[in-house]
VEXDREN-2710 file (C-alpha; in Angstrom, 1 decimal):
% VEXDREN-2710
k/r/px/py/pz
1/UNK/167.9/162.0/-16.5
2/UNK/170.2/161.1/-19.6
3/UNK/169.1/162.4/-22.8
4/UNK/168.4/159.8/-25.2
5/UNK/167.8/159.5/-29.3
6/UNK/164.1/159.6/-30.3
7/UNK/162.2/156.2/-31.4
8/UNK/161.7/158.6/-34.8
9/UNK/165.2/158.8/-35.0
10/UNK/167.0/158.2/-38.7
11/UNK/169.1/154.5/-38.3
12/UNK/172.1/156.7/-39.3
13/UNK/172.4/158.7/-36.2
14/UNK/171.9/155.9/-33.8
15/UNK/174.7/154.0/-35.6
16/UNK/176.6/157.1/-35.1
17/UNK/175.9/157.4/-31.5
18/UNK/176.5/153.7/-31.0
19/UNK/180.4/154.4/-32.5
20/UNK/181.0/157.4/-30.6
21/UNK/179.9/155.6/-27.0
22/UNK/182.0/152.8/-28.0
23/UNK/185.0/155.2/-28.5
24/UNK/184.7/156.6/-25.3
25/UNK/184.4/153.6/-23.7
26/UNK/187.8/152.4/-25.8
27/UNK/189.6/155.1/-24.6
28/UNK/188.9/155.7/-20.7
29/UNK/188.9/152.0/-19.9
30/UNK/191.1/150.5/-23.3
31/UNK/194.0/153.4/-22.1
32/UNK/192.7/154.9/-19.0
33/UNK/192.2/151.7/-17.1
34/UNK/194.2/149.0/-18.1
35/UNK/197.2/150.5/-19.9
36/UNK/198.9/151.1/-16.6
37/UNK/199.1/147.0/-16.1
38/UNK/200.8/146.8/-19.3
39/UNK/203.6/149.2/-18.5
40/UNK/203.9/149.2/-14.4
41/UNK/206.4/146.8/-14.6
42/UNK/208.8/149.4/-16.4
43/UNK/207.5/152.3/-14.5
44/UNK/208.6/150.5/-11.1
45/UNK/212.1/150.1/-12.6
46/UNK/212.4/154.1/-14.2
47/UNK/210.2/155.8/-10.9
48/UNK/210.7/153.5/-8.3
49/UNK/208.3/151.9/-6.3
50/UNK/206.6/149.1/-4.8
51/UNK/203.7/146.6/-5.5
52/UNK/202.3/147.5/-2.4
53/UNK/201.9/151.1/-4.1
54/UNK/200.6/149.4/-7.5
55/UNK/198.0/148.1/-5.3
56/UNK/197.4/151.4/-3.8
57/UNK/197.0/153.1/-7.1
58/UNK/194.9/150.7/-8.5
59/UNK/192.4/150.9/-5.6
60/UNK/192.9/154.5/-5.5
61/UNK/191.4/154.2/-9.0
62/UNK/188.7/152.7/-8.0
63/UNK/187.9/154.8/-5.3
64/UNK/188.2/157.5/-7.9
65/UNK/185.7/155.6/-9.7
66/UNK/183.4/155.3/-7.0
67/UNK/182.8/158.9/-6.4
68/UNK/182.7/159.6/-10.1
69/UNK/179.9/156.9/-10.1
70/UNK/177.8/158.6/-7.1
71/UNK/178.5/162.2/-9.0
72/UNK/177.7/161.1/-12.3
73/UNK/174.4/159.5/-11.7
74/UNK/173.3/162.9/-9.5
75/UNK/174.4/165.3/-12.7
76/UNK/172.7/162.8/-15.2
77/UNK/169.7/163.7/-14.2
78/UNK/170.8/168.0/-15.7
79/UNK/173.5/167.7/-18.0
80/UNK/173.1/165.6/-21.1
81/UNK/174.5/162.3/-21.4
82/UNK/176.4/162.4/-23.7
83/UNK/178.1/166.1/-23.0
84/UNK/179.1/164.1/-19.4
85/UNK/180.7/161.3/-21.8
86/UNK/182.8/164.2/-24.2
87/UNK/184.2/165.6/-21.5
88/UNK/185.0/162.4/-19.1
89/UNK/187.2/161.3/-22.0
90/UNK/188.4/165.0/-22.8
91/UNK/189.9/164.8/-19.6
92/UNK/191.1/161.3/-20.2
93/UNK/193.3/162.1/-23.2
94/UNK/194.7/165.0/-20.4
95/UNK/195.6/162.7/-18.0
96/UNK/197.3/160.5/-20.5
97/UNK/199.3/163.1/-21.5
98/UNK/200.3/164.4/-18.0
99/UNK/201.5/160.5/-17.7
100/UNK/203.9/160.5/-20.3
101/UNK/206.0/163.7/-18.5
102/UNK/205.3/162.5/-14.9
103/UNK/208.5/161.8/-12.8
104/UNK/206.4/161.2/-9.3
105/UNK/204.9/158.1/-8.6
106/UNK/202.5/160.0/-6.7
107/UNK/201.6/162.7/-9.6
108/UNK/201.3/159.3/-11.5
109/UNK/199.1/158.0/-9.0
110/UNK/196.8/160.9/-8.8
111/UNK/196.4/160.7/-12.8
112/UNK/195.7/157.2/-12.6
113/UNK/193.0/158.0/-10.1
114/UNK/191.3/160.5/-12.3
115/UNK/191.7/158.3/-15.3
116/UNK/189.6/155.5/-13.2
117/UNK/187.2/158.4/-11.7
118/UNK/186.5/159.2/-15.9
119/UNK/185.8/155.6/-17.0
120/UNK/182.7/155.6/-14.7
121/UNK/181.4/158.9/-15.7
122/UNK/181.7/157.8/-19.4
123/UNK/179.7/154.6/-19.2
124/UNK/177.1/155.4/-15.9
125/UNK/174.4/157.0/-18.6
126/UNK/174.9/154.4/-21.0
127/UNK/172.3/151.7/-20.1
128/UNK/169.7/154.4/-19.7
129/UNK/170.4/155.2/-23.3
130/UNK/170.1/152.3/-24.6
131/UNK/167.4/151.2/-23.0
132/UNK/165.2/154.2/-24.3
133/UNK/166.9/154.2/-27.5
134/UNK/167.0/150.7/-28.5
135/UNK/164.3/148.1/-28.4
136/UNK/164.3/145.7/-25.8
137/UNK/165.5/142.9/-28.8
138/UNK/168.3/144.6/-29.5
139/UNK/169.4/146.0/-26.1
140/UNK/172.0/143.1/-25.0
141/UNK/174.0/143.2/-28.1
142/UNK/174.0/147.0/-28.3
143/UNK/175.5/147.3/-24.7
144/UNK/177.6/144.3/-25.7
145/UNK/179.1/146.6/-29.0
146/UNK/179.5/149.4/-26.9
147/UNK/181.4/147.2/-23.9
148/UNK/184.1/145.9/-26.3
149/UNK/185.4/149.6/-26.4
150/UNK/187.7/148.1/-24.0
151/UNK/188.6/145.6/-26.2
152/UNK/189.8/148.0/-29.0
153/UNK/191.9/150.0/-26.7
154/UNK/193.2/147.0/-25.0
155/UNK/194.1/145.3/-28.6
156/UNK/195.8/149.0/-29.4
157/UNK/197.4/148.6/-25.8
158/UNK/199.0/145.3/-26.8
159/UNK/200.3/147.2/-30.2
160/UNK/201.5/149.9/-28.5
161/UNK/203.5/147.9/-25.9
162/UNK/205.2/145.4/-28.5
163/UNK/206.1/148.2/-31.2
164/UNK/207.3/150.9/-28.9
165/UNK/208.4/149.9/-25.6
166/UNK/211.8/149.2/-27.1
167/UNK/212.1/152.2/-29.4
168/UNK/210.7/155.2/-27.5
169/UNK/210.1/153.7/-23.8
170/UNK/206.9/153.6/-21.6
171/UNK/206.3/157.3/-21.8
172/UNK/205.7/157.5/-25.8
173/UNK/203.1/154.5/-25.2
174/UNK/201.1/157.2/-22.8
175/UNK/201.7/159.9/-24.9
176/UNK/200.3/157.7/-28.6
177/UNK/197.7/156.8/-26.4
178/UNK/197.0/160.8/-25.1
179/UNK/197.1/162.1/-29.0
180/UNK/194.7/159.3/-30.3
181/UNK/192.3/159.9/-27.5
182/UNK/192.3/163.3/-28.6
183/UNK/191.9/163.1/-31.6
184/UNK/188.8/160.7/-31.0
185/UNK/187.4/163.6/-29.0
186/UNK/187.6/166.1/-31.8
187/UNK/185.9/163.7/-34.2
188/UNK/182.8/163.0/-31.6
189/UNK/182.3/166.9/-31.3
190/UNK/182.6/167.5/-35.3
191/UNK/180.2/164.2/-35.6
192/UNK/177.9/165.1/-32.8
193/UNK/177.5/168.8/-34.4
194/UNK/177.0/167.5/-37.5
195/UNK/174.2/165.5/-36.6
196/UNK/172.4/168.6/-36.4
197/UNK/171.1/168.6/-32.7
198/UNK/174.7/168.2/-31.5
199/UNK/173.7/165.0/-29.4
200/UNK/170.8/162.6/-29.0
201/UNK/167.8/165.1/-28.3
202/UNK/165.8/165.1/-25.3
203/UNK/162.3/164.8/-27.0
204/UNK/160.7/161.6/-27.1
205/UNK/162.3/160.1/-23.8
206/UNK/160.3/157.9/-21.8
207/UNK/159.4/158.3/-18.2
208/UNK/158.0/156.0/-15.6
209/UNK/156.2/156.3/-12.3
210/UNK/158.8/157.2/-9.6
211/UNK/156.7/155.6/-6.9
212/UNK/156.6/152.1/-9.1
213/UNK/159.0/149.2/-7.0
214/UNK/162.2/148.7/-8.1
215/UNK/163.8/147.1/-5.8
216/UNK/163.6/142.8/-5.2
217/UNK/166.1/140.0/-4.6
218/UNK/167.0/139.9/-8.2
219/UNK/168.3/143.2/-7.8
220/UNK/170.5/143.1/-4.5
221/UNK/171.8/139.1/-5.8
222/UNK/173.0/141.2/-9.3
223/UNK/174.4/144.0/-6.9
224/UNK/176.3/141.2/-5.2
225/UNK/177.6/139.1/-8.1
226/UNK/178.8/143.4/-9.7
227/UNK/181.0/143.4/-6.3
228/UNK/182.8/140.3/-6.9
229/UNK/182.8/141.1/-10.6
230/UNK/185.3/144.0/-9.5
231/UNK/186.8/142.0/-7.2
232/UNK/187.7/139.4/-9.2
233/UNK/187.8/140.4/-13.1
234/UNK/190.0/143.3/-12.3
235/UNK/193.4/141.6/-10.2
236/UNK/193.0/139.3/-13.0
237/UNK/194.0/142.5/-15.6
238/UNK/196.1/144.4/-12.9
239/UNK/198.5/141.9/-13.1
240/UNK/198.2/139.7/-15.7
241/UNK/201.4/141.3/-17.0
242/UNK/203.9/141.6/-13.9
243/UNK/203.0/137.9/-13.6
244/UNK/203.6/136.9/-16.6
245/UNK/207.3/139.4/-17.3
246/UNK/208.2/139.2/-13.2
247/UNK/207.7/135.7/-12.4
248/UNK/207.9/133.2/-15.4
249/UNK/210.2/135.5/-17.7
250/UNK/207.8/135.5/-20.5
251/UNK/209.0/138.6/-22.8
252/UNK/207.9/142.4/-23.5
253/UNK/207.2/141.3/-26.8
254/UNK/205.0/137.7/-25.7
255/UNK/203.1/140.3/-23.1
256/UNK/202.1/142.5/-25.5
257/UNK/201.0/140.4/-28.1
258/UNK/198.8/138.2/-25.0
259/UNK/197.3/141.5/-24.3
260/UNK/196.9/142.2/-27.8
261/UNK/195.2/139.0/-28.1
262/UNK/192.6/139.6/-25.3
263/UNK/191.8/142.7/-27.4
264/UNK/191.7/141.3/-30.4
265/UNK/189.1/138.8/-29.0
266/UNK/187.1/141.1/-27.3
267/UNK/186.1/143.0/-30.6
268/UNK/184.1/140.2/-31.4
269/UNK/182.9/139.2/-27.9
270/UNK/180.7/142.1/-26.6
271/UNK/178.5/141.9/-29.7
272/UNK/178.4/137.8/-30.3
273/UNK/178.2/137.1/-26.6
274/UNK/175.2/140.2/-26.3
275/UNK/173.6/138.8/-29.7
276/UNK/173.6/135.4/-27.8
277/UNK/171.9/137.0/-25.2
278/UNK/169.3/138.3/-27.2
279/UNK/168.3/135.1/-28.3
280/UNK/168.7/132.7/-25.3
281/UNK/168.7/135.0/-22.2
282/UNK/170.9/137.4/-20.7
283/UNK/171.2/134.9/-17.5
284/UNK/172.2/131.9/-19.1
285/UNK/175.0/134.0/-21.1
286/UNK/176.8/135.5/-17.9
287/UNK/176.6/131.9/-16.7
288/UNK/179.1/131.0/-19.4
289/UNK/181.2/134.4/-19.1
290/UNK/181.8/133.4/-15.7
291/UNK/182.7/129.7/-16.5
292/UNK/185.1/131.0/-19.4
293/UNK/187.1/133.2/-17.0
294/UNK/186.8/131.1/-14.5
295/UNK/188.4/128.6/-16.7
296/UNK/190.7/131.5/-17.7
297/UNK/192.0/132.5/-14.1
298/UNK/192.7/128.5/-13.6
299/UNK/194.9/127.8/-16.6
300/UNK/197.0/131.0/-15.5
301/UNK/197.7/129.5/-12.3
302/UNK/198.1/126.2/-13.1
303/UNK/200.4/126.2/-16.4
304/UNK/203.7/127.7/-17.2
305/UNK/203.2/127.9/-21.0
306/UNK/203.5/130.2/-23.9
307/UNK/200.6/128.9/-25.8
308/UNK/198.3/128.3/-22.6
309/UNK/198.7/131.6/-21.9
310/UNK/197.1/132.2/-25.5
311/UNK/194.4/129.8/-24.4
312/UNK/193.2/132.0/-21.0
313/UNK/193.8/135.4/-23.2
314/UNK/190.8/134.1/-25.0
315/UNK/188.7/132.3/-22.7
316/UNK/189.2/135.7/-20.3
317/UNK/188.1/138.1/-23.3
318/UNK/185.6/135.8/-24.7
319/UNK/183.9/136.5/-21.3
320/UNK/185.3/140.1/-19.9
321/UNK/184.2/142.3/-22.1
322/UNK/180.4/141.1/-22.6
323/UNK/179.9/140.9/-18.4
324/UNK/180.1/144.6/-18.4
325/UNK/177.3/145.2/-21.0
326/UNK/175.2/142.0/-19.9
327/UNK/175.1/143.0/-16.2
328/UNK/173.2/146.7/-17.3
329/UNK/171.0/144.8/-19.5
330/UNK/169.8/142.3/-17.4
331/UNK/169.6/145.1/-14.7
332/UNK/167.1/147.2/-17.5
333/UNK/165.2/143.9/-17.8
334/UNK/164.0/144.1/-14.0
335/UNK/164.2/147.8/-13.3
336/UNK/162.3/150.5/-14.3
337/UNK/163.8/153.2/-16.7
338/UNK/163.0/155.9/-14.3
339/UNK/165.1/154.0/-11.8
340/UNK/167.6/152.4/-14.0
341/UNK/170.5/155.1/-13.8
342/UNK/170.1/154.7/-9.9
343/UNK/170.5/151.4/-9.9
344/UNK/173.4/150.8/-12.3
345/UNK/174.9/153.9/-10.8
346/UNK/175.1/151.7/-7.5
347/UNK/176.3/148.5/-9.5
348/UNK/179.1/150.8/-10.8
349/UNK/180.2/151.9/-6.7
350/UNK/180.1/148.2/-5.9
351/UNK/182.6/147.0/-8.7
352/UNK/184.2/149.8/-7.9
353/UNK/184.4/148.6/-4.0
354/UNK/184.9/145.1/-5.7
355/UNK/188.3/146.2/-7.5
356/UNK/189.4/148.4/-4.3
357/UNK/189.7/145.2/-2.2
358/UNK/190.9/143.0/-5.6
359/UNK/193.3/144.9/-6.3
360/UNK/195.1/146.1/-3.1
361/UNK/194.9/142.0/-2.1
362/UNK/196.5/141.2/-5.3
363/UNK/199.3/143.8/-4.7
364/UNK/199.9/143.0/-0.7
365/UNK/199.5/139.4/-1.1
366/UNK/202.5/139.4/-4.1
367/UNK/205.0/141.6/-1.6
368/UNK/203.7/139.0/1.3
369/UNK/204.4/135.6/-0.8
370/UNK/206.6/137.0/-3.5
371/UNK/204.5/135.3/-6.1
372/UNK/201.4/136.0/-8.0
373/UNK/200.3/132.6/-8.2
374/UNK/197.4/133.0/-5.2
375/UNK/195.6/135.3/-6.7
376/UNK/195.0/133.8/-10.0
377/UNK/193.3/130.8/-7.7
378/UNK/191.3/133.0/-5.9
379/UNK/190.0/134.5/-9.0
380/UNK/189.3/131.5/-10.2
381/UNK/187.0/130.2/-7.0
382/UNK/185.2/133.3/-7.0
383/UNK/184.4/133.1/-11.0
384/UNK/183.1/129.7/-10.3
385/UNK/181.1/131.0/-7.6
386/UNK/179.6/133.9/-9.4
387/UNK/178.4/131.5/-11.8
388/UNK/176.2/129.7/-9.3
389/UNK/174.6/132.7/-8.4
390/UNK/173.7/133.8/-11.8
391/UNK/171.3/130.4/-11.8
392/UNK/169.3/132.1/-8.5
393/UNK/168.5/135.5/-10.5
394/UNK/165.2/135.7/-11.4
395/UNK/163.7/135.5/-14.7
396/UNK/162.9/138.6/-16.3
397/UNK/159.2/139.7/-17.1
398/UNK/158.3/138.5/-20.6
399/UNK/157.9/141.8/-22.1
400/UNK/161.0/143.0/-20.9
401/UNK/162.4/139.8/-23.3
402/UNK/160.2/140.4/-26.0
END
């Protein structure tokens, strides 16, 4: 199992833990995910290629994080978590760098592949950690902190994009992004270290019966509503960008700073929306993250206007990010910690499957209709559907809410 901070713990380290995990998480999905999006559309133009083989990389990537997913929640149970974490975005920063020299789209591809095979083994044995670490109070805006890593690398993203596309081209945006993930490794080792144990210690963690039931209809409906999750919420990012540059002429500049928007938004998300979540229920919080995007997806589709698009970049962040920390939580609320990496490890393959089908869809249904436009309403329907579903989830046992 994960390793995981004892309740005796000082305050300091767990607030140290709790920036480190969200700096992973910042730079194998903020750069290792969904910087690609941002720059395919000059990549296609310098490399050459189609968006038949954007949607093949993307759901390569997510194959990539499928089997990290399966691996990762087998090695949990020997290696400590957050060793598996230093060294998934180690060999991020890697990839990044091998992205900014690559002159095959299929080198490129490969690295993109890893990159999305890293973001799962980062954030698998993170909802076992908190849940031993944290109280159960505090659990939903924790995970919601550490989700909105994305949003700092996706606000750095949008930066990155508007400042140097022009001056040093698409491969000094993966190369910034390489050194600064680097540098972000160093400075979790060296605070780690310095913590004295070099990582959360494996004293004090809590165990539960193996033989006591995990599984119910709660579980297999929030298994279901992670597989559209991937199917929908991640076309919705893959090509948010050609969409917007390839199809209604909006500028490299406008892009970036919509992306830099959703970031920007997203700081503030994970933890509000998760603090929300403490208070009223996890449930009735991804009911409205799935009516904002929802909401999001439509207003992309249906309006062809600079400041609209500002509109959905915050309705889609103001629900994005906290969906990936709410779904763990309410998954801890209804499992049992013994089970819990098992379970969210499957979760993870399902989004994963989710994003395969998204995002190879998205790609083959832009070279079959030449537009983007279908997608964005597809996304939309299966937002709104998701939301239903989130009203037939159980409710979780009181003491898990306590």
């Amino acid at each position: 199992m994960t390793t995981l901070p004892q309740s005796s713990a000082r305050p300091v380290d767990s607030v140290v833990l709790a920036v480190v995990l969200t700096g992973f998480v910042a730079s194998t999905y903020g750069f290792g995910v969904y910087l690609f999006a941002n720059l395919v559309v000059d990549m296609r133009r310098d490399i050459g290629f189609g968006y038949t083989t954007v949607g093949l990389i993307t759901g390569g990537a997510q194959i990539g994080f499928l089997l990290f997913s399966s691996v990762t929640s087998v090695i949990s149970r020997y290696v400590e978590g957050w060793k598996i974490s230093l060294v998934s975005t180690l060999i991020t920063s890697l990839a990044l760098l091998g992205l900014s020299v690559s002159n095959n789209v299929w080198l490129s591809g490969a690295l993109l592949i890893l990159l999305g095979g890293c973001s799962a083994s980062v954030y698998i044995p993170l909802a076992e950690i908190v849940a031993k670490g944290f109280s159960p109070g505090n659990r939903s805006r924790v995970m919601g902190l550490i989700s909105s890593g994305t949003s700092y690398g996706v606000f750095i993203n949008g930066l990155l994009v508007s400042f140097l596309t022009l001056q040093g081209g698409w491969r000094s945006i993966w190369l910034t992004a390489g050194l600064i993930s680097l540098g972000l490794c160093a400075l979790a080792w060296y605070l780690l270290r310095t913590m004295g144990t070099g990582g959360p210690s494996r004293e004090g963690s809590v165990t539960l019966d193996n033989r006591t039931p995990w599984l119910s209809r709660s579980l297999y409906l929030t298994w279901a509503i992670a597989f559209l999750n991937g199917m929908a919420l991640l076309p919705f990012q893959t090509y948010l960008a050609p969409y917007l540059r390839d199809e209604l002429g909006v500028s490299v500049q406008d892009a970036g700073f919509i992306w830099t928007t959703i970031g920007a938004v997203g700081m503030a998300s994970g933890f509000l929306v998760g603090w929300i979540a403490d208070k009223v229920g996890v449930r009735a919080s991804l009911a409205m993250c799935f009516l904002s995007a929802g909401l999001a997806a439509a207003v992309v589709f249906g309006c062809n206007s600079l400041p609209l698009f500002y509109v959905a970049a915050f309705l889609f962040a103001l629900a994005f990010y906290p969906i990936f920390g709410l779904v763990p939580s309410y998954i801890g609320q209804i499992v049992p910690v013994s089970r819990l990496t098992q379970a969210f490890g499957i979760a993870n393959v399902l989004i994963g499957l989710g994003g395969v089908c998204g995002n190879f869809l998205g790609g083959l249904s832009k070279d079959l209709t030449g537009s983007f436009s279908s997608v964005y309403w597809v996304v939309a329907l299966l937002l709104f559907v998701q939301c239903m579903m989130v009203f037939m989830l159980g409710r979780p046992p009181v003491s898990a809410r306590a």
